[in-house]
N, C-alpha and C positions, 0 to 999 in steps of 0.2 A: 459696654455691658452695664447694665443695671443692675445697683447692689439689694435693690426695697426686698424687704423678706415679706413672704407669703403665709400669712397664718391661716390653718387651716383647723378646723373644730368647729365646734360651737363655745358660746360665751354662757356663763351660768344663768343668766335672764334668761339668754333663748330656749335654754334646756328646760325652765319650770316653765314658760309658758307652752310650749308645747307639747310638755307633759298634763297643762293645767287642761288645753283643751282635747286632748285625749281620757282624761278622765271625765271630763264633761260628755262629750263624746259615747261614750260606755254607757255612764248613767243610765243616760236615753237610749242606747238602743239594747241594752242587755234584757230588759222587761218585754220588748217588744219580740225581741230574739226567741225568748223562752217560750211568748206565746205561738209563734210560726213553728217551734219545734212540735209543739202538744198539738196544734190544728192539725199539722203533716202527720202526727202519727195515729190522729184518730181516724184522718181520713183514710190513709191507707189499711188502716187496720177494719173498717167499713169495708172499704172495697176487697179484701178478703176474704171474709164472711160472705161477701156480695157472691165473689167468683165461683167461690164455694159452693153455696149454692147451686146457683146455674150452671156447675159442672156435674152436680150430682143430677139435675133435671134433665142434662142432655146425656150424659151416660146412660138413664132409666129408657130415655127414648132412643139410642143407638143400640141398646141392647136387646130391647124390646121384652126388657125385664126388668123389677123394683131396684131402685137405687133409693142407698140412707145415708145419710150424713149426721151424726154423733157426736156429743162432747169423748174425748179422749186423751188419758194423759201415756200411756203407753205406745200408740201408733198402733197398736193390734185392736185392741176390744175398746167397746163404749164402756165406758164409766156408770152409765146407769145414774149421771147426777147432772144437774139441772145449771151448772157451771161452765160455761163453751170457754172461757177467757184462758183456763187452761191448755187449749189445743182441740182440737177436732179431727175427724177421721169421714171417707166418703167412701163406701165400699157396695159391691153388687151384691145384692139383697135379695137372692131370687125366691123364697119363703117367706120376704115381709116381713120378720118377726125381729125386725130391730137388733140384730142379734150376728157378728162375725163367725159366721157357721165356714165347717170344714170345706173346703172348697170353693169359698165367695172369696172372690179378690178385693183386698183392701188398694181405693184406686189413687186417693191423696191423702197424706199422713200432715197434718199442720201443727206448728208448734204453740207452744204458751206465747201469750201475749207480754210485749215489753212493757217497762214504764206503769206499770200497777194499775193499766186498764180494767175494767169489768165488762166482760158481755156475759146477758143473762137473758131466759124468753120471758114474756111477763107471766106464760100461762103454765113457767117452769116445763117445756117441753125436756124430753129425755132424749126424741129425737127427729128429724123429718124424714118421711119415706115418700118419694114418687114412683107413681106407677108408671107403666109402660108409655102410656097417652102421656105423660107431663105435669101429668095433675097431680099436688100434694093433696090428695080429700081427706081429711082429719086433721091436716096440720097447718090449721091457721094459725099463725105465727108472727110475733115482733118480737124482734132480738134488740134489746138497749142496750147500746155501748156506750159508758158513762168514763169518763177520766175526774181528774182532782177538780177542775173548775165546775162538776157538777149539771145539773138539767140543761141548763141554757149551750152548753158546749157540747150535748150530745149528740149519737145519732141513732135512728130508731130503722132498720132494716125490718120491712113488714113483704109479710107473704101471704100471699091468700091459698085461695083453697084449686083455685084453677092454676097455682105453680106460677104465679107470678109475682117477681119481687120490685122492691123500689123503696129506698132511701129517703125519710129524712132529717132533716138537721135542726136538732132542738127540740125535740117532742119527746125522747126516752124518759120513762120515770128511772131516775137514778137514786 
């Protein structure tokens, strides 16, 4: 039998240099980290507002009655202010009148926005109403969603007036 002893660890070199390029390591990718975090949450935070949308246009045409979608910090009633970042609301609007009336079913409740995003309309809309056909007529519309990196990081969700929406990236005035 063989008496050689077996050392097992590490020796103190080995521990700072792999410590050294572990911080190295970090450096670089923690900046790049932070930015893939902020990209992922504006984008999904766009496509939100997006679906939003488009679920209020197809509710207005499955019901074959007005649908509205509304800034809202409660989940019940529009706010009546020109701030969506806080939450929004999509309810059956059979009167038009912008307004969660007795009887109209609120149909998605969404919450405030994480991360100290803003969405806002540029023309300060209060709220969008499609009619029966699909069409938003009055509410031509771009929602700017702006984060900390400002205009160049934004994105601008623009609606026209025939109820069609579309995305994009870097045009919101923030």
């Amino acid at each position: 039998m063989n008496n050689l002893a077996i050392d097992k660890g590490f020796t103190l070199i080995e521990l700072l240099v792999t410590l050294s390029v572990a911080g190295i390591l970090l450096a670089v990718a923690a900046p790049n980290y932070q930015e893939f975090v902020q990209e992922s949450r504006i984008t999904a935070q766009s496509n939100s507002i997006l679906s939003s949308i488009m679920l209020t246009k197809s509710e207005a045409i499955k019901r074959n009655s007005p649908a509205t979608i509304c800034p809202s910090t409660s989940g019940a009633a529009c706010t009546g202010g020109t701030v969506w970042s806080n939450g929004w609301i999509v309810f059956a609007d059979t009167n038009s009148d912008g307004v969660v009336d007795a009887g109209e079913e609120v149909i998605q409740v969404t919450a405030a926005f994480a991360g100290g995003n803003t969405l806002q309309t540029a023309g300060g809309d209060l709220r969008v109403t499609f009619s029966a056909n699909g069409f938003s007529m009055g509410f031509n519309s771009t929602f700017s969603l702006c984060d900390s990196r400002g205009s160049a990081h934004s994105r601008a969700v623009i609606l026209n007036n025939q109820g069609r929406v579309r995305t994009e990236k870097g045009t919101a005035a923030c």
